[in-house]
N, C-alpha and C positions, 0 to 999 in steps of 0.2 A: 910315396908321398900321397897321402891320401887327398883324394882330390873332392875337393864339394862342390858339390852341382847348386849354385845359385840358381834359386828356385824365382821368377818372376813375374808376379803377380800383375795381370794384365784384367782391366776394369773391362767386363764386356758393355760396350754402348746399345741400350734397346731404343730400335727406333718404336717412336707414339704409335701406336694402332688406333684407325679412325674406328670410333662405334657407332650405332645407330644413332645415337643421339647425341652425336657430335656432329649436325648435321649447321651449317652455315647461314646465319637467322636471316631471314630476305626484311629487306628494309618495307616497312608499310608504304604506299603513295599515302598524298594527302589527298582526303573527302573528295575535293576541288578537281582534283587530277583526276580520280575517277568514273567522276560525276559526268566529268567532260570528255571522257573515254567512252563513256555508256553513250553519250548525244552523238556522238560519231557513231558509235557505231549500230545505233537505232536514230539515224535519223531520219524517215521517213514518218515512224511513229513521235517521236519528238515532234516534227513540223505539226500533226494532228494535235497532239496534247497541248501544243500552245495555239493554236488556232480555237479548241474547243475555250480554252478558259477565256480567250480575248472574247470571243461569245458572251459568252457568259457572262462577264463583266459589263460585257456594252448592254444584255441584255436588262438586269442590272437593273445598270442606271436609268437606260430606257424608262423602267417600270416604276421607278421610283419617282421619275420628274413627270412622266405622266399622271401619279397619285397625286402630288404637288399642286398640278396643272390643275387637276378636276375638283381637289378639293377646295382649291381657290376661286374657281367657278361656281361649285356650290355652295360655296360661300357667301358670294356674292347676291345670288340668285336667293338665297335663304332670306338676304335680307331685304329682298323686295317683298317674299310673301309674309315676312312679318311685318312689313309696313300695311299691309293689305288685312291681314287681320286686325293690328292697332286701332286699325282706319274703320273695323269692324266689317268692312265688306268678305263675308266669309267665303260666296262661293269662288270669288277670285283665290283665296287664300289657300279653300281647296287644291284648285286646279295645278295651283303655283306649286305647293306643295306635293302633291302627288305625283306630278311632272319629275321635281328635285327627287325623291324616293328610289323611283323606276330610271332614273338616266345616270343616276352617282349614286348607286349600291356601294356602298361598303366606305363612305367619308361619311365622317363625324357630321357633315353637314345633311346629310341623307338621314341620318339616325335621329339628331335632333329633331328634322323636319317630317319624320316620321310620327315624333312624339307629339309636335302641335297640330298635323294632321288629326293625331285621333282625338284631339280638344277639339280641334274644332265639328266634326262627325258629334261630339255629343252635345256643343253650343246648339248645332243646327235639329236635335232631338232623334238623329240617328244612330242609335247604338249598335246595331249589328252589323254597320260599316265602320264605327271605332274598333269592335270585335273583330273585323276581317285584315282590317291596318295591324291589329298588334298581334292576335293568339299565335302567327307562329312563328314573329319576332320576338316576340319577350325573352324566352327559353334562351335564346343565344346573343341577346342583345348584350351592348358592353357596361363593364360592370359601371360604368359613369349613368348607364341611361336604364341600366335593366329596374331598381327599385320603382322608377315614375312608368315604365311599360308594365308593369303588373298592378301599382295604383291606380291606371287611367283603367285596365282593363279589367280593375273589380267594379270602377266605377260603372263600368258597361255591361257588365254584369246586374247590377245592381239595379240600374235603369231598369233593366229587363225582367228583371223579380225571380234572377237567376242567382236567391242567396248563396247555396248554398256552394256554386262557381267562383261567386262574387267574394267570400271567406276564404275560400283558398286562394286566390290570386292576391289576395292582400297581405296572409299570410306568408306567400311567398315574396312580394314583394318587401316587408317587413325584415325578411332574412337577408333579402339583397342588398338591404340600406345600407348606407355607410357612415349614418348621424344618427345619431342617437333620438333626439325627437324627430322624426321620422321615423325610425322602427317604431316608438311610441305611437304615431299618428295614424300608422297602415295596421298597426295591433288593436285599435280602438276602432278604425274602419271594420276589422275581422270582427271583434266582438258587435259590435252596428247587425254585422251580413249572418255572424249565425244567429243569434237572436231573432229575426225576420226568416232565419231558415227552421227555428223553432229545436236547435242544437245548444242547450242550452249548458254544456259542459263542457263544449267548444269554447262557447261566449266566456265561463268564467277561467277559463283557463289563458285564455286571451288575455283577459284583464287581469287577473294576477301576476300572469307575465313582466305585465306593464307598474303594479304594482313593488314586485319585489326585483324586479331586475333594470328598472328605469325609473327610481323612485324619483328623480329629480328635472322630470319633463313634465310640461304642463298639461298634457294629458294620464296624468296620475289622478288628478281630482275627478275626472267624469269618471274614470276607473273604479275609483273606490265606492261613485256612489250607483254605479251600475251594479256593482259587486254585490252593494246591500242590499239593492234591490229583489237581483238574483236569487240569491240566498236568504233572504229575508231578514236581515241582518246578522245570520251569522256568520261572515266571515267580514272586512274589510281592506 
């Protein structure tokens, strides 16, 4: 009897091989958790870096209500020495003034009253103390006040038969402006100062400025007829 060997087919089971990059994902902490893992564990530094900012803040505000303080102060004070010049009493006005300049550097009320300081320096026919008030304000005064510090100090220029100083600072003041007649009025001052400086290419260069680039300021007319004089009528 022939006998047959059933043959049985046995499924071999493979067990999973772990590979390198079957590796188990770690869960992130959140920001929060971290952040406050770090202050634990630098907290001596921590106590510093909030100690420094609360400084700093208080400092701050400190500086801040102080400018408040003093610009209200010179404010105040500003307006006693423009009662004083109103009043025409100038050397009070001075003194008033000058005071406010030197004790509230850097408030709008110190800058203005810098600016009627040097009017009044040339009310009283002293230009080379209007010159010492402004020449080395002007350059960094703000741009609210800088166009009238370079007008007052062509004008003090001027005084002084210092044309050809007194042209350029109007000049510059001109570019500082921030109205249009006004740039016209310190352009027609320049063309004034170089004429008397005997720069007479300055002057109509001045004046055609004002001509062609501000035809609609009321310093266009003395423009034109400086122009033709300059030129002898050829140009207007």
């Amino acid at each position: 009897m022939a006998s047959s060997t059933a043959t049985r087919s046995t499924g071999s089971v493979k067990t999973p091989q772990a590979t390198g990059t079957d590796r188990p994902v770690a869960s992130k902490e959140p920001l929060s958790d971290r952040f406050n893992a770090w202050i634990v564990a630098h907290r001596t530094l921590s106590t510093w870096i909030a100690a420094i900012i609360i400084i700093a803040a208080g400092l701050f505000l400190w500086t801040q209500s102080t400018k408040r303080r003093s610009e209200e102060i010179a404010g105040r004070e500003l307006q006693g020495a423009r009662f004083a010049f109103e009043s025409q009493n100038l050397p009070l006005a001075a003194s008033e003034l000058a005071r406010i300049v030197e004790n509230y550097s850097g408030t709008n009320a110190a800058q203005e009253g810098r600016l009627l300081l040097a009017n009044v320096r040339l009310l009283q026919g002293q230009p080379p103390q209007a010159i010492d008030v402004l020449r080395d304000y002007a350059p960094g005064a703000g741009k609210a006040y800088r166009a009238q510090a370079y007008g007052l100090l062509g004008a003090a220029y001027e005084n002084l038969g210092r044309f050809k100083d007194a042209g350029e600072a109007y000049e510059t003041g001109s570019s500082a402006a921030r109205l249009d007649f006004l740039k016209a009025q310190m352009l027609s001052d320049a063309g004034r100062a170089w004429v008397a400086a005997g720069d007479t290419a300055k002057a109509i260069a001045a004046y055609q400025h004002i001509v062609k680039d501000l035809p609609k300021e009321g310093a266009v007319t003395e423009a034109k007829v400086r122009l033709a004089e300059l030129t002898k009528g050829a140009a207007s």
